[in-house]
C-alpha positions, 0 to 999 in steps of 0.5 A, a space after each residue: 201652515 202644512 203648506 208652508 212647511 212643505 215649501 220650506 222644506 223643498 226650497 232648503 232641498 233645492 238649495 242643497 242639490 245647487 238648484 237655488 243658488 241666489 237669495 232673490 231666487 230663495 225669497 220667490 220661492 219662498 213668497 209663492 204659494 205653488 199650491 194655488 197653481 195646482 189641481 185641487 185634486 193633487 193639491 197635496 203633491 204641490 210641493 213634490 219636486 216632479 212635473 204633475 198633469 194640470 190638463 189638456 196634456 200639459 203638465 206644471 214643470 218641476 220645481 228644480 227645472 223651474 230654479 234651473 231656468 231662472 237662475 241661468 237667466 239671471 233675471 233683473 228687476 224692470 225687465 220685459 219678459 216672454 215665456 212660451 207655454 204659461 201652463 197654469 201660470 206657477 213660473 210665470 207668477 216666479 218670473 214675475 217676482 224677480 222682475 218686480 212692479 217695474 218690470 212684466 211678464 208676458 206669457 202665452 198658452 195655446 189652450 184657451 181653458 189653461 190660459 184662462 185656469 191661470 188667469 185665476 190662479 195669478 189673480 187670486 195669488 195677487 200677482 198684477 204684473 203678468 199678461 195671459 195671452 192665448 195663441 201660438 207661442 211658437 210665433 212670439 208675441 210681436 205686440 210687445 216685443 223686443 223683449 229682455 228675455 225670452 223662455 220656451 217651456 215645451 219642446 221645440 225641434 228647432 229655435 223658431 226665428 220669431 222668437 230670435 227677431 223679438 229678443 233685444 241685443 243683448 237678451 237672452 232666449 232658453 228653449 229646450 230643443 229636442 223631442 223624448 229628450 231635448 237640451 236646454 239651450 240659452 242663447 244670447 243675443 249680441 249685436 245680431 251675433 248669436 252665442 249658444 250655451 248648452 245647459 244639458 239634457 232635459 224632458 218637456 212636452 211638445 211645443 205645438 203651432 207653426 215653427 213647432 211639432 
């Protein structure tokens, strides 16, 4: 019930501060329990609204950045989705609420021990509508693609090509681009033609492999 009570609590803060800003967004929110994505040894800061370390370097984005993201993306029932850097699968498993059964989330980690942590941390949530892959993310995932939407959770220096390759016309990309501090960009895809959109400063660790640091 602890639980519980906090998670209501920070999804009525991010509602205030105009981070949730839609009810499908509120009710993933809400349904997911962030504490089975956290270490257990800091399971008590599981609703904190701040990045806390899972391993490896790594680290479960902040909530708020977390409702930033996905409410910028507009997410859709049915969509195929890629993110970069599943971390220990938390926006993951949110994505995947907003996209439904219909839809799926493909999502890659770079280290083996958090891909396979996340795994866990899908399955014991119930979540069935995610694929965990581990390679470099910075490659995209040609396997599946094209892709409605693509989401990078680390820094890159540049927006790999890859990933602009793999996005369908008409879908959309938002990758931080940056180092200490980076932009969140989105960037959608029309008939080739690329539009950018700056969504403003942001901090995220590195994003490591081939078009990475």
């Amino acid at each position: 019930m602890l639980y519980q009570e906090m998670r209501i609590k920070l999804v009525e803060i991010l509602k205030l501060e105009g981070r949730i800003k839609t009810k499908k967004v509120e009710k993933a929110f809400l349904e997911l329990p962030r504490e089975n994505f956290v270490p257990d040894e800091i399971k008590k800061y599981a609703y904190a609204d701040t990045p806390l370390q899972i391993g490896n370097g790594q680290t479960i984005s902040a909530p708020h950045m977390v409702a930033i993201m996905v409410e910028e993306l507009d997410i859709k029932i049915g969509q195929k989705i890629l993110e970069i850097g599943t971390g220990s699968g938390y926006h993951a498993a949110i994505v995947s609420k907003l996209v439904g059964k219909k839809g799926h989330v493909y999502t890659i980690e770079r280290f083996p021990s958090l891909a396979e942590s996340s795994k866990k941390n899908l399955e014991k949530t119930g979540i069935t509508n995610v694929t965990v892959v581990t390679g470099d993310g910075s490659e995209g995932l040609l396997k599946y693609a094209p892709y409605d939407i693509i989401y990078v959770t680390c820094a890159a220096p540049d927006i790999p090509k890859p990933l602009i390759e793999q996005l369908k016309n008409g879908g959309k990309l938002m990758i931080p681009v940056g180092r200490t501090i980076c932009s969140l960009e989105l960037i959608e895809k029309e008939e080739n033609k690329l539009n950018y959109k700056d969504l403003g400063g942001c901090a995220f660790v590195p994003l490591v492999g081939k078009y990475g640091y």
